[in-house]
C-alpha positions in Angstrom: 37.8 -19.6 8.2 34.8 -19.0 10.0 32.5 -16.9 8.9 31.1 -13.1 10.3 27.5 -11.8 9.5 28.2 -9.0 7.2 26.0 -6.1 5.4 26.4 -3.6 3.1 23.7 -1.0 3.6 22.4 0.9 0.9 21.0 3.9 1.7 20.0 7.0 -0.7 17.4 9.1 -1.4 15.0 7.8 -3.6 13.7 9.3 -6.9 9.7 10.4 -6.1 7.1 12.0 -8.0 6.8 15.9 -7.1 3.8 15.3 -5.6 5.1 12.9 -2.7 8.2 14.3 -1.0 11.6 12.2 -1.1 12.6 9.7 1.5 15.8 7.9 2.3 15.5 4.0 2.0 18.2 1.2 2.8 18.5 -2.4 1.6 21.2 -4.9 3.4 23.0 -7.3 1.3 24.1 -9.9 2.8 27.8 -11.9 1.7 28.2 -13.8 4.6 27.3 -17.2 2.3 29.8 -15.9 0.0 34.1 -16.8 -1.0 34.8 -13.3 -1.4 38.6 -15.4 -2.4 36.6 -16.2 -5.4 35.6 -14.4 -8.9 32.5 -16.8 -8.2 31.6 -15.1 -5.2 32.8 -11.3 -5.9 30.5 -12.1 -8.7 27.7 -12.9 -6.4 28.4 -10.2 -4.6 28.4 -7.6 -7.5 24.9 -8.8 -8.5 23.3 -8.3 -5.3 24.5 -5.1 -5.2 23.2 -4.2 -8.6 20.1 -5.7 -6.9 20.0 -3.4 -4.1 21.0 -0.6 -6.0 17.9 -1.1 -8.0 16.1 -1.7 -5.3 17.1 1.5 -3.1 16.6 4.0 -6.5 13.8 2.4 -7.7 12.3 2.6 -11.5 11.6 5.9 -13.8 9.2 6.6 -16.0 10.7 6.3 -19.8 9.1 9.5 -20.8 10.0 11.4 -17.6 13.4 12.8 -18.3 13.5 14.6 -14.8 13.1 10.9 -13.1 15.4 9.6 -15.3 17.7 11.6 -15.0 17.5 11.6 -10.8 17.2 8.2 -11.3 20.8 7.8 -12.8 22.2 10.0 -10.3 20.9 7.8 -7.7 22.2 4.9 -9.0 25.9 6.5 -10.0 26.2 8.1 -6.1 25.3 4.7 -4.9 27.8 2.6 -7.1 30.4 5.4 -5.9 30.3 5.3 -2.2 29.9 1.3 -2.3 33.0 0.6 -4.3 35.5 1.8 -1.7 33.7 -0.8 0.7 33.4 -3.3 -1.5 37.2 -3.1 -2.5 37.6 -3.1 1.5 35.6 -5.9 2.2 37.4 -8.0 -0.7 40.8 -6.8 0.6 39.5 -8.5 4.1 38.5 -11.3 2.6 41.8 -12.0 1.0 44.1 -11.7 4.3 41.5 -13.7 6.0 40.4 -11.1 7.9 36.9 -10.0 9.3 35.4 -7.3 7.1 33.3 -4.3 8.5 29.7 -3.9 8.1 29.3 -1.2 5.1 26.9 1.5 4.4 26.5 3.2 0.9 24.7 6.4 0.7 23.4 9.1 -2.3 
């Protein structure tokens, strides 16, 4: 099978402190390299992801309990709209088809 370029964009609005004003950010993961066929690769997959995820929401403060609570909203909405993709591209994978390029947003 050859194999496509694929992305999944991440893209949410990340957590800031109220003196700087929020702004959307977006981090491509790429699973081109990857045998989505296999729990190997869907593994893969799932930790770049989590990566991305982390990436795109960034960190909170321990003792803020605003941040970290925004922050776990960020991270929830983005694990939300990037399952139904996910379980797309996967479902792709498995008929041997070509997946589409994904974007996950807060």
């Amino acid at each position: 099978m050859s194999k496509i370029m694929f992305a999944v964009a991440l893209v949410s609005a990340v957590a800031i402190p109220a003196t700087a004003h929020a702004q959307d950010r977006s981090v491509a993961v790429s699973y081109a390299d990857l045998d989505l066929t296999s729990a190997a690769g869907v593994a893969q997959l799932d930790r770049r992801i989590s990566g991305a995820i982390g990436r795109v929401c960034g960190k909170a403060d321990h003792l803020d309990l605003e941040a970290i609570t925004d922050l776990r909203s960020c991270r929830a909405s983005a694990q939300a709209r990037v399952s139904e993709q996910r379980a797309i591209a996967l479902a792709a994978a498995r008929r041997g088809g070509p997946a589409l390029a994904l974007t996950i947003s807060r």
